[in-house]
Backbone as CSV, one residue per row, in Angstrom:
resi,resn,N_x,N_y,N_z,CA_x,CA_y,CA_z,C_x,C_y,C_z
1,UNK,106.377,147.260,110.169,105.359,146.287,110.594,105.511,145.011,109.766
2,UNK,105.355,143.893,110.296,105.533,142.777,109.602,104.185,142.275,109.218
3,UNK,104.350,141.981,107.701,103.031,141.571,107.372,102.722,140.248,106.859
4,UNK,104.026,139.766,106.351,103.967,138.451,106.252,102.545,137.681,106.950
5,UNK,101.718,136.824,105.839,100.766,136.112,106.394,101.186,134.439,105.994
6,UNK,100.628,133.596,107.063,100.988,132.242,107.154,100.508,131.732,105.353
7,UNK,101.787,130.584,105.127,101.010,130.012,103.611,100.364,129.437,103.695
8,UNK,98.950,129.226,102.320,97.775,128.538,102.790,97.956,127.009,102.825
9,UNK,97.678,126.307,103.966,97.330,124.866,103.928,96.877,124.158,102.816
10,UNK,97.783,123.294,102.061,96.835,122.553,101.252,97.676,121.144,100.565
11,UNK,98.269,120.806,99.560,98.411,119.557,99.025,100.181,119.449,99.507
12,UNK,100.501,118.324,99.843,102.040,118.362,99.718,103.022,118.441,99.005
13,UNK,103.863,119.307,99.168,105.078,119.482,97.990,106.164,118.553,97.901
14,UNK,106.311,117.534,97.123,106.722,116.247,96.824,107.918,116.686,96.610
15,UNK,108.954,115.529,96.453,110.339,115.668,95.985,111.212,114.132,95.872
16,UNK,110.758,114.094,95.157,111.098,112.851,94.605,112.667,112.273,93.738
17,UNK,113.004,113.036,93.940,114.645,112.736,93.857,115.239,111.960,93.936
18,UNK,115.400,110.928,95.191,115.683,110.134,96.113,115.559,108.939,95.793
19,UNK,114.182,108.775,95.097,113.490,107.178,94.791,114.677,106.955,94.246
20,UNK,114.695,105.612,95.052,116.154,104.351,94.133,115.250,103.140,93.513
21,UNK,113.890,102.725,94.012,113.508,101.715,93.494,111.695,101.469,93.608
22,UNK,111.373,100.586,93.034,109.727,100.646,93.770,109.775,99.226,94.377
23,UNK,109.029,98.879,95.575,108.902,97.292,96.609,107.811,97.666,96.876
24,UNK,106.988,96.187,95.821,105.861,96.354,96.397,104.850,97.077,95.313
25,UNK,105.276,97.972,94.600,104.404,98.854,93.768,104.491,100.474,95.107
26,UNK,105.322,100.493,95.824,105.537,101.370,96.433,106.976,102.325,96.478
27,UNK,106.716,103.292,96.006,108.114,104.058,95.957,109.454,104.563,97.356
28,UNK,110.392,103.759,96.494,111.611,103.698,97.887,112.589,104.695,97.415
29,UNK,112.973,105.050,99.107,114.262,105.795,99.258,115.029,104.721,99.673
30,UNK,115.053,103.988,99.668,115.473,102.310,100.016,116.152,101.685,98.774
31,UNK,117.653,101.722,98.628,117.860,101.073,97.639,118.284,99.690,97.980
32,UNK,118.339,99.087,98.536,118.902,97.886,99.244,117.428,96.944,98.892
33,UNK,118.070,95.614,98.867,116.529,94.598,99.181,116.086,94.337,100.434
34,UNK,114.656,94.388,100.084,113.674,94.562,101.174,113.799,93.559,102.103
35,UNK,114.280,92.335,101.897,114.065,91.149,102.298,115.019,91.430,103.351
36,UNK,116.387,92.158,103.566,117.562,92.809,104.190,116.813,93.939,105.629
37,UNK,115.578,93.839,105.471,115.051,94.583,106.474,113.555,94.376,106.661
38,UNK,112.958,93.038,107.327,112.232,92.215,107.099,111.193,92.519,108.177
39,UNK,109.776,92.394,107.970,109.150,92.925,108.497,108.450,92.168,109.836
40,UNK,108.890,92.966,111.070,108.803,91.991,112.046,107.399,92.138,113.327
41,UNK,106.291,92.945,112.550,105.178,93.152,112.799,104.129,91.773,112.731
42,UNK,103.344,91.336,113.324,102.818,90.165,113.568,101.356,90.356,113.033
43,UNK,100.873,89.313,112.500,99.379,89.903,112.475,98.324,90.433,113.281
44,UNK,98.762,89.384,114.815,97.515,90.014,115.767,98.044,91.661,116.396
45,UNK,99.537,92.095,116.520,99.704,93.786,116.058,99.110,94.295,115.174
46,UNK,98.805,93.599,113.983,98.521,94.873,113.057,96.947,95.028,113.256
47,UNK,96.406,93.701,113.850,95.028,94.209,113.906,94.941,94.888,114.700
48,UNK,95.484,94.878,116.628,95.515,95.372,117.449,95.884,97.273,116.646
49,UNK,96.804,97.520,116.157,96.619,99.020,115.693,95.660,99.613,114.836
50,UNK,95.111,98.948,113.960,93.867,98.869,113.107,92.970,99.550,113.744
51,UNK,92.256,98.456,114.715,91.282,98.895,115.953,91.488,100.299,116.808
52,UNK,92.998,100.825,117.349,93.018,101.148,118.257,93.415,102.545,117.618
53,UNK,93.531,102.926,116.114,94.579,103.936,115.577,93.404,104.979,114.821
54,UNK,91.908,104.490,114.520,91.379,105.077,113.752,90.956,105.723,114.934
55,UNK,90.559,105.693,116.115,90.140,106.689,117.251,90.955,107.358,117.807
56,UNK,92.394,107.164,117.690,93.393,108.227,118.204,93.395,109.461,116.955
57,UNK,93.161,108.439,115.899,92.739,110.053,114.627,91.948,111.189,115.236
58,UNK,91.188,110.143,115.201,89.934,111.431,115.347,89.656,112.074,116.862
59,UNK,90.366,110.744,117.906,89.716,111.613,119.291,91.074,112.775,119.757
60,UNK,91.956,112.289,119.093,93.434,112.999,119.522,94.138,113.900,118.841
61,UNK,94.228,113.454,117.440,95.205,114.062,116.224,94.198,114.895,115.416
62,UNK,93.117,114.865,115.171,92.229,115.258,114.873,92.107,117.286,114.973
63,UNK,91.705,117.149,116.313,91.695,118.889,116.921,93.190,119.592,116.593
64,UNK,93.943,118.384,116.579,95.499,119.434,116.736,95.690,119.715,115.397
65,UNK,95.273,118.906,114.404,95.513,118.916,113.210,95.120,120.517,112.629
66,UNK,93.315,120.606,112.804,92.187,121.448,112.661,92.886,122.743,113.356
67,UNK,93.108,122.811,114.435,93.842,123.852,115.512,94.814,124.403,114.654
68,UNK,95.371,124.074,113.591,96.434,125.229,112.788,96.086,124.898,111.328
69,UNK,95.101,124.402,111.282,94.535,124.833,109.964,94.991,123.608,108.564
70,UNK,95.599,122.748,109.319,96.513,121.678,108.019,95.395,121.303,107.235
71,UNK,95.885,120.565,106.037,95.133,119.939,105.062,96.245,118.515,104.592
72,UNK,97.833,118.987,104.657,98.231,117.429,104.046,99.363,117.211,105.948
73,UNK,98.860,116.224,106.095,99.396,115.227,107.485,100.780,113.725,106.874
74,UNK,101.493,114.265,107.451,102.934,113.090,107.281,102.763,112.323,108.398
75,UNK,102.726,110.701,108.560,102.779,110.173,109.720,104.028,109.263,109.719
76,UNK,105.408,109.498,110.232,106.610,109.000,110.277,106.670,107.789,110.743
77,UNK,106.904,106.535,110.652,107.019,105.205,111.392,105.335,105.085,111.543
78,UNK,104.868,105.009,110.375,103.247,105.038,110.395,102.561,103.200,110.462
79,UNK,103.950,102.518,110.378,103.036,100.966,110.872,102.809,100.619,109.678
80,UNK,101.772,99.893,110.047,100.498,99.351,109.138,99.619,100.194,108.047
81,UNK,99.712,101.546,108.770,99.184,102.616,107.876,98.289,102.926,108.468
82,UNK,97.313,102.512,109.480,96.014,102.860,109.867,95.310,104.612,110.278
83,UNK,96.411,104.806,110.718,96.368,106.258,111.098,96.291,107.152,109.542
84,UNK,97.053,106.638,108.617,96.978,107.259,107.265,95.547,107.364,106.830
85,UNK,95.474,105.693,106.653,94.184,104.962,106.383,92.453,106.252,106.611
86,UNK,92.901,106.020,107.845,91.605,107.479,108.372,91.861,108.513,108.109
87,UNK,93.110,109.730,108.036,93.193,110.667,107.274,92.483,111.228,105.982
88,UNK,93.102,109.572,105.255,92.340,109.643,103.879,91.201,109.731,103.559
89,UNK,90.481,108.882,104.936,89.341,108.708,104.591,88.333,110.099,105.407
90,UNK,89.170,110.563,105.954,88.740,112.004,106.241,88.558,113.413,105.238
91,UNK,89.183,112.876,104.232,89.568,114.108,102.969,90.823,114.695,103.401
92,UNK,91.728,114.432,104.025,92.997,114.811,103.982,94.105,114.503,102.924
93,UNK,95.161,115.313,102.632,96.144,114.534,101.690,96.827,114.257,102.320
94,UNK,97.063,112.985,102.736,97.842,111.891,104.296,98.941,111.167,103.522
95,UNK,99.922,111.133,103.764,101.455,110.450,103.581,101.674,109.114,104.819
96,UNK,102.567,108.516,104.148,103.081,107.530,105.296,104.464,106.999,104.881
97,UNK,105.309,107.318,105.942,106.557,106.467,105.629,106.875,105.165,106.853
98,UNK,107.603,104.676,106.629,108.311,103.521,107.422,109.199,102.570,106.327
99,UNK,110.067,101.604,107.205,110.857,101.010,106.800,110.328,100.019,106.113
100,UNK,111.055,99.402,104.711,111.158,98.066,104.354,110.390,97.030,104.990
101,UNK,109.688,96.316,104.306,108.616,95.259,105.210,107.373,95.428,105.276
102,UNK,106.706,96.942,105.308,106.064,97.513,105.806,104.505,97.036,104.891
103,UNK,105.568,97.400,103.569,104.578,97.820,102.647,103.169,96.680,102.316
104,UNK,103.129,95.038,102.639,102.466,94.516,102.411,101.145,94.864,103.349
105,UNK,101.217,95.512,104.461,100.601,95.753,105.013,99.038,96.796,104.425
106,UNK,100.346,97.691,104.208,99.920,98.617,103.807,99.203,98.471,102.189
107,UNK,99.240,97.439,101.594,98.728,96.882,100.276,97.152,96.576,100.717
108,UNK,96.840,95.519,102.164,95.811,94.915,102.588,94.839,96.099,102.876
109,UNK,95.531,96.942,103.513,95.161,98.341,103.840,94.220,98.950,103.214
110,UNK,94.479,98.545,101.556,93.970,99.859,100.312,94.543,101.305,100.270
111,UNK,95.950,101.140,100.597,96.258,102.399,101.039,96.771,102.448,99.608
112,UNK,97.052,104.246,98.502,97.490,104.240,97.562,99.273,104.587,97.124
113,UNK,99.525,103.635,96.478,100.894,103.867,96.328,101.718,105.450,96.359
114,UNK,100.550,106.192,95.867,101.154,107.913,95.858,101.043,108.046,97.050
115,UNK,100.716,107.616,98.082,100.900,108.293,99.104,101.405,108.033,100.693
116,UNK,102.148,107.288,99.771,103.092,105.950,100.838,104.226,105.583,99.951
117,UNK,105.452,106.066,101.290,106.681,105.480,101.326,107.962,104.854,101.722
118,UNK,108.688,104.108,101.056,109.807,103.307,101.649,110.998,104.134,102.163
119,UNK,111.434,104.097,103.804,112.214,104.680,103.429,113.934,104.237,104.383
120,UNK,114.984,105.038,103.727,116.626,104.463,104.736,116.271,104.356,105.915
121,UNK,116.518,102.648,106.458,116.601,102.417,107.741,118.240,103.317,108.483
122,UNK,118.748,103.427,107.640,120.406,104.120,107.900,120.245,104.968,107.774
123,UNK,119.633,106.108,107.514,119.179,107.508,107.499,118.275,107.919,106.795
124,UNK,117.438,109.335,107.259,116.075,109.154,107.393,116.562,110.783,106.258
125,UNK,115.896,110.508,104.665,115.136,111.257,103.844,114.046,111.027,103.764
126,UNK,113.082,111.935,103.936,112.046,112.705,103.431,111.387,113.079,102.066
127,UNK,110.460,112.341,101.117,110.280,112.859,99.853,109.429,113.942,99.923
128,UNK,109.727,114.932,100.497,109.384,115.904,100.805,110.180,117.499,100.387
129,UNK,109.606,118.736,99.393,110.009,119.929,99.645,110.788,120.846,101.191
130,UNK,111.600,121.073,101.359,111.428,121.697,102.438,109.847,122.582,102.695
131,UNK,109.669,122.731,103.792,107.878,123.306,104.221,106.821,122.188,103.449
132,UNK,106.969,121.566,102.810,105.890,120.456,101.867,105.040,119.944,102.607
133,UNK,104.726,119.947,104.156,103.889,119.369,104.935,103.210,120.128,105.843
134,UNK,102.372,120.149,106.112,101.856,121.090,106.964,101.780,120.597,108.751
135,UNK,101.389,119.188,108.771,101.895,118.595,109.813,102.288,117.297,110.209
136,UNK,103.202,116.980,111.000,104.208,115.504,110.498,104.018,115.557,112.194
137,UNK,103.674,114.362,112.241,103.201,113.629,113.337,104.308,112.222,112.877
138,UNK,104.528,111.252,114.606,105.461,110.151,114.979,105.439,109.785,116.393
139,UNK,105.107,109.014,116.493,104.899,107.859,117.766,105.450,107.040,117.942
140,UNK,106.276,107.108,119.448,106.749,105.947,119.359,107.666,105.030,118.644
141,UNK,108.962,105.983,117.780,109.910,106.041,117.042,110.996,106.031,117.312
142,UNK,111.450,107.758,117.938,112.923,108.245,117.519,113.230,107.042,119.126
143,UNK,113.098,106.602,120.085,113.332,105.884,120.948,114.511,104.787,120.003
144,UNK,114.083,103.669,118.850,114.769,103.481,117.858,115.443,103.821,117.183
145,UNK,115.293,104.581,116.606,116.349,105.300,115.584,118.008,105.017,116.782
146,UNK,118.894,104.669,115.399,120.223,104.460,115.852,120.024,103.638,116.857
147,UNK,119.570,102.510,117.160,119.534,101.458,117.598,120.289,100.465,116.815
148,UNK,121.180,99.280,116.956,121.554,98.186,116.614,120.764,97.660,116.169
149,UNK,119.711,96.811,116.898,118.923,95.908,116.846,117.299,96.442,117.068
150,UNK,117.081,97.956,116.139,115.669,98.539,116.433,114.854,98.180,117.317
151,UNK,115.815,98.353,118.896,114.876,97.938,119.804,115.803,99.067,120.711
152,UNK,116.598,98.363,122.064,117.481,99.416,123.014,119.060,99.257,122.963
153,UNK,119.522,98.716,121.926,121.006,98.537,122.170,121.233,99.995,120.821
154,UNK,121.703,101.264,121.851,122.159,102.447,120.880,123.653,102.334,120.300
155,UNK,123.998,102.732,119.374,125.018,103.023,118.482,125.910,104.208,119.067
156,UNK,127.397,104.097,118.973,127.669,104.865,119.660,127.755,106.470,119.185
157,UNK,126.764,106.537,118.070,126.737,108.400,117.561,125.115,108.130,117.595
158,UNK,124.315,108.039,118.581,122.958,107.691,118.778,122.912,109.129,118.766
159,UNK,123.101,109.918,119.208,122.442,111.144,119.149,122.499,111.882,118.310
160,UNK,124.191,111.870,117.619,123.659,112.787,115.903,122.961,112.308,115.700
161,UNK,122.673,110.607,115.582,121.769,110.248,113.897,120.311,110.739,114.114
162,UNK,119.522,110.997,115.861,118.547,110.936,116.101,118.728,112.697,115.968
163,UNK,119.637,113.810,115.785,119.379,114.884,115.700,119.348,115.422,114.457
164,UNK,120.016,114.078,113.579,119.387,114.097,111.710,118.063,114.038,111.779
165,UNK,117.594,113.083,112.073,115.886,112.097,112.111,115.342,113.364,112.231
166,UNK,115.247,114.194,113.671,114.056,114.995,113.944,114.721,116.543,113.154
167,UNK,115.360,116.645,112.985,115.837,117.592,112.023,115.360,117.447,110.386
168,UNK,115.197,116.528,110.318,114.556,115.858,109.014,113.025,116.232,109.019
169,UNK,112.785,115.689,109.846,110.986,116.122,110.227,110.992,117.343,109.815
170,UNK,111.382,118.006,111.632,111.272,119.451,111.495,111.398,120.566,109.672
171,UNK,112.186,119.843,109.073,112.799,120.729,107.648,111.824,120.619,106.889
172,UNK,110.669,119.721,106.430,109.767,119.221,105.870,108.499,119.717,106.043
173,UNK,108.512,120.495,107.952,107.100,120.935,107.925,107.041,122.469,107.651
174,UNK,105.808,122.400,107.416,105.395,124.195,106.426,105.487,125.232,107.452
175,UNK,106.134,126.401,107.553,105.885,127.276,108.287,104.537,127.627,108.713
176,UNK,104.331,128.197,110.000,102.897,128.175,110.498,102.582,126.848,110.780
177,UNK,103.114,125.693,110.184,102.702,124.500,110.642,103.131,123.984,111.977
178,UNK,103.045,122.416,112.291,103.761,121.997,113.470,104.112,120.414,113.082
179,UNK,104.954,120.330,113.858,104.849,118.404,114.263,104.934,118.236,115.638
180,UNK,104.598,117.020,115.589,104.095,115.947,117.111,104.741,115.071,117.472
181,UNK,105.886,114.959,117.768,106.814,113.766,118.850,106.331,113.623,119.877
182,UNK,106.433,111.646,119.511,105.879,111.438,121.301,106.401,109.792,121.298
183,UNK,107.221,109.490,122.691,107.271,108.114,122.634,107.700,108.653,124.269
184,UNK,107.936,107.124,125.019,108.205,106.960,126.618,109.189,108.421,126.957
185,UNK,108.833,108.350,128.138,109.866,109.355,128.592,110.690,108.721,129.500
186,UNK,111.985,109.215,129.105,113.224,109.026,129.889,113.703,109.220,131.089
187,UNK,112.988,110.580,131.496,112.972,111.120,132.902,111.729,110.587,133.645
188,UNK,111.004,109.523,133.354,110.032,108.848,133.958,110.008,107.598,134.668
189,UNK,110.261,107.217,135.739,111.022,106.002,135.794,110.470,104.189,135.323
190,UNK,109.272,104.265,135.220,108.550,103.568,134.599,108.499,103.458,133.082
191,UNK,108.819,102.149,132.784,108.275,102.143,131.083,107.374,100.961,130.889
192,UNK,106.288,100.641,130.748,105.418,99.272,130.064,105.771,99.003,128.754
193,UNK,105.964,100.076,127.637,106.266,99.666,126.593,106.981,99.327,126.002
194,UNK,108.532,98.638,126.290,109.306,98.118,126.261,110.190,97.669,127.029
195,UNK,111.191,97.021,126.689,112.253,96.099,127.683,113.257,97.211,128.275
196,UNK,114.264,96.826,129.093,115.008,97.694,129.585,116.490,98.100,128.020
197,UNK,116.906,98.947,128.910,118.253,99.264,127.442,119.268,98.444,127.844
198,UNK,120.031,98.064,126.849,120.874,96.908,126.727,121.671,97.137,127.569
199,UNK,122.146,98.522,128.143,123.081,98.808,128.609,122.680,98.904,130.456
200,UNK,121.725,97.958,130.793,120.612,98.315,132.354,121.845,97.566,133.293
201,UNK,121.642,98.435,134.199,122.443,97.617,135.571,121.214,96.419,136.473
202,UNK,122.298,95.685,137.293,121.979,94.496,137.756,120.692,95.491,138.355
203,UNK,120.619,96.662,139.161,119.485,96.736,140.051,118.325,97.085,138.770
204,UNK,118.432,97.697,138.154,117.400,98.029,137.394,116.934,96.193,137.063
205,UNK,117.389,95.688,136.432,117.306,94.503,136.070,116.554,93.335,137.053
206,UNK,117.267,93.729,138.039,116.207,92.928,139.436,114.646,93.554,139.674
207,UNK,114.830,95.413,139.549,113.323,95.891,139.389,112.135,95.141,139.309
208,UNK,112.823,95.315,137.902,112.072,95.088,136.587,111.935,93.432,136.480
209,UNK,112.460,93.203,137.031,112.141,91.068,136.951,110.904,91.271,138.146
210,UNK,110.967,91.792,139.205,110.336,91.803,140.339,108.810,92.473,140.295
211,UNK,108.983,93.896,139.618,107.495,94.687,139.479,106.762,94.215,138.041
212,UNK,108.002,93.316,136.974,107.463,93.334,135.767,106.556,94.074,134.944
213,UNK,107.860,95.234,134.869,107.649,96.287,134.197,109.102,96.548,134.173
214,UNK,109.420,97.213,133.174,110.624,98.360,132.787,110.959,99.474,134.053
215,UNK,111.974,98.791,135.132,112.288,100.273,136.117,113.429,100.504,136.020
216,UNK,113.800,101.978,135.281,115.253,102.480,135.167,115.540,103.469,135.448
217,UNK,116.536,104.079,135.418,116.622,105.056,136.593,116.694,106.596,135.540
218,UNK,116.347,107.715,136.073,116.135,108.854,135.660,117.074,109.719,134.739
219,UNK,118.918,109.570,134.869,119.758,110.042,134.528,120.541,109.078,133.686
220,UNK,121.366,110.028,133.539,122.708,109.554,132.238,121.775,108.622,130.908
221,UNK,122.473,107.774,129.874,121.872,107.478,128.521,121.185,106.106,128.878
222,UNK,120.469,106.214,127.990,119.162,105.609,127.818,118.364,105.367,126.531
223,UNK,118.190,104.617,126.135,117.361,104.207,124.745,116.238,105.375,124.697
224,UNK,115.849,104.934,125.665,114.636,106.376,125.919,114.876,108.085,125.487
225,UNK,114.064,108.530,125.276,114.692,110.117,125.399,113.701,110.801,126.498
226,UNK,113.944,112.653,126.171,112.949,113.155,126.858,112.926,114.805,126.287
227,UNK,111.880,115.574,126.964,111.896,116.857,126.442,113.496,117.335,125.966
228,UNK,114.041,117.536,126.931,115.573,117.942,126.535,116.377,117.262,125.655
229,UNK,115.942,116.266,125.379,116.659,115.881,123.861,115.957,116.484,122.826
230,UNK,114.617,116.268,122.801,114.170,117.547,121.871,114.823,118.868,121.402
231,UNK,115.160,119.403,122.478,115.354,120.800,122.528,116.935,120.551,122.244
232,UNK,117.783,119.580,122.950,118.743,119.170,122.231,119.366,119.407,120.779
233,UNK,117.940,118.486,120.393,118.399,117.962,118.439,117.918,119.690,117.913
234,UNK,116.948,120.263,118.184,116.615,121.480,117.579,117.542,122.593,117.664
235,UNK,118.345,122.494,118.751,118.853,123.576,119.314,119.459,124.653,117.764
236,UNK,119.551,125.844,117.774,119.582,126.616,116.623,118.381,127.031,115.709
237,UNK,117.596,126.060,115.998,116.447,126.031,114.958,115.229,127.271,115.303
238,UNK,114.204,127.897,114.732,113.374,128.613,115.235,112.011,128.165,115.565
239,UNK,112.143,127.314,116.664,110.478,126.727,117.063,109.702,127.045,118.717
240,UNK,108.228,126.468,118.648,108.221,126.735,119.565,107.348,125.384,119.993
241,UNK,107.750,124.998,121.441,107.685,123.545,121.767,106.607,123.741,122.926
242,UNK,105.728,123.170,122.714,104.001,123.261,123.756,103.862,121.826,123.876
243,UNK,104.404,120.989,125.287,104.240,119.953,125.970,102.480,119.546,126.173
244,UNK,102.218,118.169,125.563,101.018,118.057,125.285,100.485,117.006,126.635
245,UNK,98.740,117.231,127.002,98.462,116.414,127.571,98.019,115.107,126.658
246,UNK,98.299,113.500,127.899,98.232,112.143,127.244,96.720,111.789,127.269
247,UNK,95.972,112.842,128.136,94.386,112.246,128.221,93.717,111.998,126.721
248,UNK,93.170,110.903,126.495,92.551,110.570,125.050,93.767,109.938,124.278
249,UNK,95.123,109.742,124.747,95.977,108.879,123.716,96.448,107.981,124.122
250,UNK,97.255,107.763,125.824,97.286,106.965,126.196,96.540,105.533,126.773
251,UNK,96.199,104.527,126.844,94.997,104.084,127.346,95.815,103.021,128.594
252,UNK,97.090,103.033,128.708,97.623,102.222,129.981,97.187,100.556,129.773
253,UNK,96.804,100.403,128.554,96.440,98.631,128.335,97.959,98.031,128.900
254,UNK,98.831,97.990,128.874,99.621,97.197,129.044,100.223,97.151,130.581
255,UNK,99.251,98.524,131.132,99.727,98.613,132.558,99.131,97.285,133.366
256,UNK,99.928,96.613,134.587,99.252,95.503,134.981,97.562,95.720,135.439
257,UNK,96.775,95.333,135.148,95.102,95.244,135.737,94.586,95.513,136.974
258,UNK,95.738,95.141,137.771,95.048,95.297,139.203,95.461,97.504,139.387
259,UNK,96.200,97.807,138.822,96.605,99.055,139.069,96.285,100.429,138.029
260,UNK,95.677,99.711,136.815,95.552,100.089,135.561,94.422,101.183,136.075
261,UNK,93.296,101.129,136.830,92.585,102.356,136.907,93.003,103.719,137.560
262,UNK,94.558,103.489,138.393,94.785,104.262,139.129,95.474,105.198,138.241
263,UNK,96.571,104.198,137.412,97.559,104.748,136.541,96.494,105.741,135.432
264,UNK,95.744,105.248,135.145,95.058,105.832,133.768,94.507,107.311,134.598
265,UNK,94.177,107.179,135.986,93.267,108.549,136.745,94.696,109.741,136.078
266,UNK,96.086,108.896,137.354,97.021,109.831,136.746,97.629,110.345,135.630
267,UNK,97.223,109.490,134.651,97.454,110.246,133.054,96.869,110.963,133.012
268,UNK,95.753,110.519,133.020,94.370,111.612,132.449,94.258,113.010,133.034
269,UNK,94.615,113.224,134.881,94.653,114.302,135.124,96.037,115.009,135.296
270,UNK,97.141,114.798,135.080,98.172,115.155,135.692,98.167,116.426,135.245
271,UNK,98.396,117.515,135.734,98.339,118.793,136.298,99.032,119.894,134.648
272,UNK,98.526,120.394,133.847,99.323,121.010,132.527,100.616,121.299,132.923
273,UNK,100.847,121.910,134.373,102.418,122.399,134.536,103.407,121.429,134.820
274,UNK,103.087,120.140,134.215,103.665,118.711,134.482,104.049,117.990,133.493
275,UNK,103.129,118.207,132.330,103.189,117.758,131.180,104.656,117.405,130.389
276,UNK,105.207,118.736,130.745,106.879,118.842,130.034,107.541,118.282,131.173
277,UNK,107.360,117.496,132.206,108.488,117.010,133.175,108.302,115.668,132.877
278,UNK,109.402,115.111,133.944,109.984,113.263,134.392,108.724,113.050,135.223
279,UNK,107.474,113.746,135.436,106.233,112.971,135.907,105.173,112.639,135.297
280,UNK,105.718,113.294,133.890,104.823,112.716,132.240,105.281,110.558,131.987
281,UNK,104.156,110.281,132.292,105.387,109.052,131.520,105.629,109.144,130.068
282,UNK,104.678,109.788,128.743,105.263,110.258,127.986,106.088,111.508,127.728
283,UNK,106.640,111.506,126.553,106.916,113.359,126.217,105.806,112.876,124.889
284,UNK,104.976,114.377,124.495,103.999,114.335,123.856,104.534,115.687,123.408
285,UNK,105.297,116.365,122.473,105.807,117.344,121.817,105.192,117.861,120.757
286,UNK,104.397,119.168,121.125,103.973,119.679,119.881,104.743,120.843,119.843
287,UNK,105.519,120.699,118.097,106.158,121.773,118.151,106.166,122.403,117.037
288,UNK,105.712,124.104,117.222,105.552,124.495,115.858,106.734,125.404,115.161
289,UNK,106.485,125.583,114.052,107.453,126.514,113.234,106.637,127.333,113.068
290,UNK,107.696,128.662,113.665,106.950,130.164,113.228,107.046,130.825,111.453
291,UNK,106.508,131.746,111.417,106.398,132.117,110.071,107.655,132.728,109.675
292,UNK,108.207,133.567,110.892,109.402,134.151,110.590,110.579,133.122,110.781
């Protein structure tokens, strides 16, 4: 009989090895100057996430968090910090990484240097124990990763580096724990939240000048990913992957106005046995690590 019981939730197991420097009064896995990776976040963004990030805490990340019991939360490509920001101020022990640039933000913030860090835009360490987290949440990320120009022009080993990235995650979170990937989906043919991939044909390109919006087509590579790259980068690994609904995270602001109530009906209800398909416009990946 197996008796093994889950380890208890509680402070993160650090690993600090790595630090090459401090920017900012903030500790880097970043040895390069900051100025070399410059921060291209605007002010009326950072307020816009400010506003919009402390209610995805609590109306979204919140239950999932509680639902397996965590106490310390990693938020990967965490911005501005805001999402940290409320953690903390929840009594959580909340982490934040992102790239170079970041950190002034995160100064205005009041966020504390222990618990925020710099980290390789060229590859993604973790100051983290293996298991040291209980749950590591990321939005709206690995889409970037191995990008040229951290936007849609991919590199041509885009997929190792992005099966380092979430392999990185994954190694960091605590057994019994989970993490949360989620950015556009690939198998969706619609995107609002960004431009097309560098690599778009003339028709996509006419689409998308015409509906003004992002229309690309379902198959072959793509800046974008989707469930199956997930399962992709993990493949070998021992997890288990529960496709999440977008009701309460998505809010369709950027969808055009005249159509925005229809689009938001279909987020909100689209059917659970849908969730993991190309009729999600996100992938919303919760995926946990078993004990064994």
């Amino acid at each position: 009989m197996n008796t093994r019981t889950a380890p208890t939730p509680g402070r993160a197991e650090l690993d600090l090895s790595g630090i090459q420097q401090t920017i900012g009064g903030y500790r880097s896995l970043y040895g390069g100057v900051a100025e070399d990776a410059p921060d291209t976040t605007t002010d009326a963004y950072a307020t816009a996430q400010e506003q919009v990030n402390a209610g995805k805490v609590r109306d979204y990340l919140l239950p999932r968090v509680q639902a397996i019991g965590a106490r310390s939360v990693l938020d990967v490509g965490c911005g501005v910090g805001a999402m940290v920001r409320t953690f903390l101020d929840l009594g959580f022990d909340a982490y934040g990484v992102d790239l170079p640039g970041l950190h002034t933000h995160w100064t205005r913030n009041r966020l504390p240097p222990e618990q925020m860090f710099i980290v390789d835009p060229g590859e993604l360490r973790l100051p983290f124990e293996d298991g040291g987290i209980d749950f590591v949440y990321t939005f709206g990320v690995i889409e970037h990763v191995a990008t040229t120009d951290g936007q849609s022009d991919r590199l041509p080993n885009y997929h190792a580096l992005r099966r380092q990235w979430l392999r990185e995650l994954f190694r960091v979170v605590r057994p019994g724990g989970a993490m949360l990937i989620a950015g556009p989906n690939r198998q969706f043919p619609v995107d609002v939240a960004h431009g097309l991939d560098s690599r778009a044909s003339a028709l996509e390109r006419w689409l998308s000048a015409r509906l003004k919006v992002s229309v690309h087509k379902t198959w072959g590579d793509n800046f974008l990913w989707a469930y199956d790259d997930v399962r992709a980068y993990l493949e070998g690994l021992h997890y288990r992957l529960e496709p999440q609904a977008l009701a309460g995270f998505l809010s369709c602001s950027r969808v055009p106005g005249a159509v925005r109530p229809l689009v938001q009906a279909y987020v909100d209800r689209l059917p659970k046995a849908l969730h993991g398909t190309g009729f999600n416009p996100w992938v919303m990946a919760l995926v946990h690590k078993p004990l064994a």
